[in-house]
N, C-alpha and C positions, 0 to 999 in steps of 0.2 A: 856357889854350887851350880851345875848345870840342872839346868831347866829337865824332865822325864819327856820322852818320847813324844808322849800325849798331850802335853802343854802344848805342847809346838804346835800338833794337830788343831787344839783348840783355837790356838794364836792366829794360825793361817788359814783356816777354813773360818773359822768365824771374828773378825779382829775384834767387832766391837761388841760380842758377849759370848758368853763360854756355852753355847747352844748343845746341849742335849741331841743325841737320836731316838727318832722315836723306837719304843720297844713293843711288841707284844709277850706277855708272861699267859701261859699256860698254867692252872694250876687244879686243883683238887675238882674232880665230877666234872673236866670239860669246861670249867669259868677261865673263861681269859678278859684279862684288864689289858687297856694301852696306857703306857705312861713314857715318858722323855729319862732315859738312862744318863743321868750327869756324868757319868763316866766312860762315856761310851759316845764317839763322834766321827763324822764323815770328813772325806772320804777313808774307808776303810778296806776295801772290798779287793776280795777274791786272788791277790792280797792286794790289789791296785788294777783300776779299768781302765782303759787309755778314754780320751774325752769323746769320744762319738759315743761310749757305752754299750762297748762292745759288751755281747750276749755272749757265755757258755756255749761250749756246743750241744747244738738239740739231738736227742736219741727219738730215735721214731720208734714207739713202742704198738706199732700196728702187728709186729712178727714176736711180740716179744715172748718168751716161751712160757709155758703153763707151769703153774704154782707145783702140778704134780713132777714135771721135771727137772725142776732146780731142786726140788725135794730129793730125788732119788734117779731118773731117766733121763737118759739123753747127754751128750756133750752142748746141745743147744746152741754153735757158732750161730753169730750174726755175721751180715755183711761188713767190709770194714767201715761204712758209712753210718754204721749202727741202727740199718733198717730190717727188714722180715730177712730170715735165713733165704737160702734160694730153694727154689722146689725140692723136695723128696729125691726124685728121680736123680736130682743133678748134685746128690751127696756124693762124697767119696767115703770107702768104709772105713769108718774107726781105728784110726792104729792102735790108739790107747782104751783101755775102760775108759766108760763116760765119768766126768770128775762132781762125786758127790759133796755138798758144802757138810753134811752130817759124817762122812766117812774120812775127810781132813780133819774135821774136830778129834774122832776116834783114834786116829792114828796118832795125829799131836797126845791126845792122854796116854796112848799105849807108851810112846816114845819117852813119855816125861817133860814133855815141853810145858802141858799145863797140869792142874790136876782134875780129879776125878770131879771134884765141886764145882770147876768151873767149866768141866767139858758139858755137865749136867745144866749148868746156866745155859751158854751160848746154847747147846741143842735145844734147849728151851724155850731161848727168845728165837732162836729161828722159826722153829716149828709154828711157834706164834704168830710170826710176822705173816707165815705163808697164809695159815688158818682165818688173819684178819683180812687179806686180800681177798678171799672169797667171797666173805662181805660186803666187800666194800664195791662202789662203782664210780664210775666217771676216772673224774681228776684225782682225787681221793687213793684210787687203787691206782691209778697208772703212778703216781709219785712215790707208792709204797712198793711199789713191783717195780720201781727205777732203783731204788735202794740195793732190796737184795738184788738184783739183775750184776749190779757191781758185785755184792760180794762172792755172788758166785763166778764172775768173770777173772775177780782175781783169782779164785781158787784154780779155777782152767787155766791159768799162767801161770800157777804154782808159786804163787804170792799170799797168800792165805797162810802167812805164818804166826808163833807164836805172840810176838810183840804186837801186830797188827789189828790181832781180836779186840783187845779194849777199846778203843776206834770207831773200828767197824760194827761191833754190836751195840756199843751205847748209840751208835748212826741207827741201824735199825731200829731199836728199843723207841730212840725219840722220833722215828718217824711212823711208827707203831702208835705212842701215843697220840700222838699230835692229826694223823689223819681218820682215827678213829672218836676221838674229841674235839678237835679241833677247828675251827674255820678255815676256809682256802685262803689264800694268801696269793700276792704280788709281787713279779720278782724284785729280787731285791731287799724283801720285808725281813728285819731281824726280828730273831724270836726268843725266847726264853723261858726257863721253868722254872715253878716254884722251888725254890729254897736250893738253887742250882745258881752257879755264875757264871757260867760258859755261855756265848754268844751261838748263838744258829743263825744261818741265813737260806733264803728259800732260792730255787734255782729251780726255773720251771721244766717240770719232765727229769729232775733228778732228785726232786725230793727237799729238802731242810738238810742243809750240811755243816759239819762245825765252822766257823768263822774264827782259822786260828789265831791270822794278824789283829782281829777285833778282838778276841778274847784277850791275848796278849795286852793288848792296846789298854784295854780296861782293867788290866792288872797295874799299869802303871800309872792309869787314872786317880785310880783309886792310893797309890802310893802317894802320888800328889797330892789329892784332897787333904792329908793329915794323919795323923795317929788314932782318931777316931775310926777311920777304914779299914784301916792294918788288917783286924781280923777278917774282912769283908776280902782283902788281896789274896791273903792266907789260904783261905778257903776256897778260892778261885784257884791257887795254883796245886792245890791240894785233890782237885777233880782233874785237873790239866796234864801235870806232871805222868801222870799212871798212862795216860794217851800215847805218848812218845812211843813209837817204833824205832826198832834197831836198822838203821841203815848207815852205810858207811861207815860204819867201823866207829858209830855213835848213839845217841837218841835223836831222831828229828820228828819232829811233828808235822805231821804230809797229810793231804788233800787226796778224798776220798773221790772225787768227781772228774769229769770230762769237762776241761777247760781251753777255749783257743786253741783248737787243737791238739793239746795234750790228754792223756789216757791214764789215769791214776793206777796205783798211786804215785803223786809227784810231792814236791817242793819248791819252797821258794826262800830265799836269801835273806828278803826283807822278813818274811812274819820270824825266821827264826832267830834273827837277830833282834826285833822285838821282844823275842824270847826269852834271850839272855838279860837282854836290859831290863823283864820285869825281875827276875831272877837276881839280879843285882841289886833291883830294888827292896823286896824281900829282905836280901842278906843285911843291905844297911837299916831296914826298920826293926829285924829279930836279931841281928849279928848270929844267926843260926848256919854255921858254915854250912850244913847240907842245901843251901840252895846254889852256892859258889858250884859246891862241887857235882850239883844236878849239870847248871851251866857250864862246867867243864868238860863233861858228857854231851854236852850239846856241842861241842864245838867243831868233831873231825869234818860235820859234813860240806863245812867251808873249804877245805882242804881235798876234798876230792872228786873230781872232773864228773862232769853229766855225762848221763841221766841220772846217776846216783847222787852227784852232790850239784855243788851251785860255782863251781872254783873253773873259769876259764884263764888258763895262764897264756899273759901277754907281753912284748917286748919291753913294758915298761913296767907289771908287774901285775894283778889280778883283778879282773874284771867278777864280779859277783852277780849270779844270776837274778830276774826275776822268777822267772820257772826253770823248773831242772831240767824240762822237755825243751826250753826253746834257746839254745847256745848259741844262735846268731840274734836274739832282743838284748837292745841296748836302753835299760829305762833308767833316766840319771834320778831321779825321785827314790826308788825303791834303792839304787845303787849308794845313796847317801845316806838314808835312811839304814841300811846295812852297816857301814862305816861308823855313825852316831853307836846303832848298837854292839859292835864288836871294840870299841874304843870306851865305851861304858864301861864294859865287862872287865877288858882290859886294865882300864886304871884301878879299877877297885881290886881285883885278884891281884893282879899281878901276874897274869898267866902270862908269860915270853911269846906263846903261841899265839893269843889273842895281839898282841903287839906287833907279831910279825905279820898278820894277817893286816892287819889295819894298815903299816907300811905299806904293804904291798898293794892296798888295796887304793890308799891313799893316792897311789904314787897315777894308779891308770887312772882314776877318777880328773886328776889337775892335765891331765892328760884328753882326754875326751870331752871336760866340761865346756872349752870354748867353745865347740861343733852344738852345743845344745843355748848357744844365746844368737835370737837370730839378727839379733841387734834394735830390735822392738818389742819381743816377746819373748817367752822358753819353748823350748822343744821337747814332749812328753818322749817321744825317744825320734832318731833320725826322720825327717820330713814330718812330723806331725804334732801340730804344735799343741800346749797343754791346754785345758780347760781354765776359769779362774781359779776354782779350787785348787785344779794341782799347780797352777803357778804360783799359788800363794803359799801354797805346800812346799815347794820344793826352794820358794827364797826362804820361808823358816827353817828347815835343812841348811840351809847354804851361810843365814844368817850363825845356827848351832856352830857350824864348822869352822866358820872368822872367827869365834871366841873358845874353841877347841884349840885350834891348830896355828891362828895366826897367820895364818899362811895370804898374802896379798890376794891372790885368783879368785878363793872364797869371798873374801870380803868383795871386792870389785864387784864378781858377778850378784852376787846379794843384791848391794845399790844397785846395779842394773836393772833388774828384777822387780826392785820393789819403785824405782821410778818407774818402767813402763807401767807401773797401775794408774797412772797419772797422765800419762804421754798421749794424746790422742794420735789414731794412725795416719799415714801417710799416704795421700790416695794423688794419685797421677795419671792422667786420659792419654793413652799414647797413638792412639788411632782419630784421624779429623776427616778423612776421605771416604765417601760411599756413592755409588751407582743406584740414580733412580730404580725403580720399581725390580730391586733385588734385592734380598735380607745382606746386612751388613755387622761383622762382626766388629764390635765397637769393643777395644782393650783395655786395661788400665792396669796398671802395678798399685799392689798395695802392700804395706808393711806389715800388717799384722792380721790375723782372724778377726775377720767385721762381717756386721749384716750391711751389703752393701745396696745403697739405692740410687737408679736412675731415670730422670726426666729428661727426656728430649720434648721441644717445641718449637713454633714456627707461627710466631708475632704472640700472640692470645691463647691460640690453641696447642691442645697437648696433642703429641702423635704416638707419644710412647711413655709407659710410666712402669716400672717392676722393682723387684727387690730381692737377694738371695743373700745367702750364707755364703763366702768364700773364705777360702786359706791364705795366708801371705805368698807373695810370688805375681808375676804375671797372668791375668783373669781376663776374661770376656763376656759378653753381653750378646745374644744375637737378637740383634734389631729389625724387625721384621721390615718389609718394603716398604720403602717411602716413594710417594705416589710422583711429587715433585721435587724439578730441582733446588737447588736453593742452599742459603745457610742456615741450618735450625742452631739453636742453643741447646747445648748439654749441659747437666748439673748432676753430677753425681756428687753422694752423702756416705759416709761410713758412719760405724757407731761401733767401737768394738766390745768387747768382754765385759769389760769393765765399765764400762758406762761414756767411755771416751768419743767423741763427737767433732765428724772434719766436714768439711764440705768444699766442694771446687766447683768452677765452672767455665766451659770451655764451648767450643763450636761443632760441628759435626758438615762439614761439604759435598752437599749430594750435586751430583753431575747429571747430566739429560742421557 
């Protein structure tokens, strides 16, 4: 039987024990506990961060508009940078009425979209939310007036539809509760509520947002632990399911937030193929065909092209997106990890379409895989190589795949992968030549991402001693003047990722 999703998570991020993330729970009168969620592991995020850990984009909420007019006044444009509107003076007049988030709810009950109970809900927790930011100050209120800032932003783009409310108000609701009880938090910090199984994670300046791929994630966690969970999955997917928004001609579960550049609502290829796979998981612990057939509902938005789906079609057959905004990112982690869950889904239904999607997805991934091994390390997407974590991450992918597919490439690259954890790097002085009392740039090739260190001397004494961070590729050093002529000794040291350790040593010839 194949291994879930999240085993793999475990395997690769942590080999030598099944490490916990830490969680904060929210619960009754404002008590929150920290505890290590066995089901729930890094890396997870947003639905994957490339290794520098890259930040969300920041909203500058110095202009952000008043609680009174996302209530009722005002169309409220910001800049497109997401900072203060521009002066008064330098408005253009309204073409439209200004877009109320309470007069789209009314409209949707008139229409029949929702009903009368729960137009009375959402105006409800709106109303609340705004009432609480009054309240509130500092950080506190700028994270609760980031929340609704989105939902009224979508409402102005005329995305404030039926499907999307469930979403977007349990988004308010939990950042309602949580900044009005709650302690501040870090980005990054997951969160959670009492007698709730859904993951949040905090993003600073935009509030606590659901955490779909980790939700996910921990749905299949918890498939794994045993039959003892089940009902714990159950339950999880039974808060999750009702989330789903109608896009593309399906259900997808999308991101409510401003991400690297993109503008919610978005998607991503990997959390919702996570999706399917806990969905699948489900089906084989209850044999309850309605979650096949939730996952069948999940499936069109593979199938059609951004920004609305994640499906780039390629010469040699379909590229899957990480975000629905960014159809030139090529991330082979998320790209496989998509593959794992559409070929899950696939065996077990039987759906043709899940089959063909995997084909076709299969076919660009053996396709593009060799461009992501640089021959010492992996490539989180083109030019940038992975972190440990996602390296280890994406050989458990690659490993899943050799015993999927069979297929030679997978497996090859796997061993590749999992020897460089082992391989110390390749460090090479290419520069020996420098001019007295002038800074000289001293070069070297290195094979992999290392903290790289260099001593120059001359008999006893040191003249130069530093250390930095660099990438794989051709690097340098600038060596500040050297007073006299002479041969000094060079020794440069790597140390990469992994804990791997080189050392060379070579000469350096300053001239008069």
């Amino acid at each position: 039987m194949r291994r879930s999703l999240l085993a793999l998570l475990v395997v690769a991020v942590c080999p030598s024990s099944a490490a916990a993330a830490p969680v904060l729970v929210l619960g009754k009168h404002g008590h929150v506990s920290a505890r290590d969620d066995p089901f729930l592991t890094r890396p997870a995020v947003t639905p994957a961060s490339p290794p520098e850990a890259r930040h969300p984009s920041r909203v500058s909420f110095g202009g952000v508009r008043s609680a009174l007019a996302r209530a009722g006044g005002g169309n409220g444009a910001t800049t497109p940078g997401g900072g203060s509107p521009p002066p008064a003076k330098a408005k253009k007049k309204a073409k439209r009425p200004p877009v109320k988030v309470p007069n789209v709810l009314a409209r949707l009950q008139r229409s029949g979209a929702i009903s009368q109970a729960a137009y009375l809900s959402y105006r409800g927790s709106w109303f609340a939310a705004l009432s609480a930011e009054k309240r509130l100050h500092g950080s506190r209120r700028t994270e609760l007036q980031a929340v609704t800032e989105t939902v009224h932003d979508i409402a102005v783009a005329r995305q404030l539809t039926a499907s999307r409310l469930p979403a977007l108000f349990a988004t308010v609701d939990r950042n309602r509760q949580w900044w009005t009880t709650g302690p501040l938090l870090t980005y990054g910090q997951r969160v959670e509520f009492a007698g709730s199984q859904l993951v949040w994670e905090f993003y600073p300046g935009q509030g606590i947002q659901l955490q779909v791929l980790g939700t996910f994630g921990k749905a299949d966690g918890l498939y794994t632990a045993g039959s003892a969970e089940y009902p714990q999955m159950l339950q999880l997917l039974s808060q999750m399911i009702p989330l789903a928004a109608k896009r593309g001609g399906g259900l997808t579960w999308e991101y409510y937030f401003k991400f690297d550049g993109g503008s919610p609502p978005w998607t991503s290829a990997m959390s919702q193929a996570t999706g399917l796979d806990a969905l699948t998981r489900a089906y084989q612990a209850t044999k309850n065909p309605y979650y096949l057939q939730v996952a069948g509902q999940a499936l069109p938005v593979f199938s059609v092209s951004p920004p609305v789906g994640v499906n780039i079609r390629t010469p040699l057959g379909i590229r899957f997106l990480q975000y629905s905004f960014a159809r030139g990112t090529s991330i082979i982690n998320a790209f496989l990890q998509t593959l794992i869950g559409l070929d899950d889904y696939a065996t077990v239904s039987g759906d043709q379409r899940a089959e063909q999607l995997f084909a076709a997805g299969n076919a660009e991934a053996l396709g593009e895989l060799p461009a992501f091994d640089t021959g010492a390390w992996s490539l989180y997407q083109p030019g940038v190589e992975d972190s440990l974590s996602y390296h280890q991450l994406v050989t458990g992918f690659l490993q899943q795949l050799c015993k999927m597919t069979a297929t030679p490439l997978y497996c090859t690259t796997a061993s590749h992968f999992q020897a460089y954890l082992t391989t110390p790097p390749v460090l090479t002085q290419l520069s020996f030549r420098g001019k007295a009392r002038k800074s000289t740039k001293l070069r070297f090739s290195l094979s992999k991402y290392a903290r790289v260190g260099i001593t120059i001397s001359q008999g006893s004494s040191t003249r130069f001693l530093t250390s930095a961070n660099f990438p794989y590729g051709v690097q340098s050093f600038s060596v500040p003047a050297l007073k006299h002529a002479g041969d000094y000794s060079v020794v440069l040291t790597a140390k990469d990722l992994a804990g791997n350790f080189t050392r060379t040593a070579g000469t350096l010839s300053i001239s008069g």
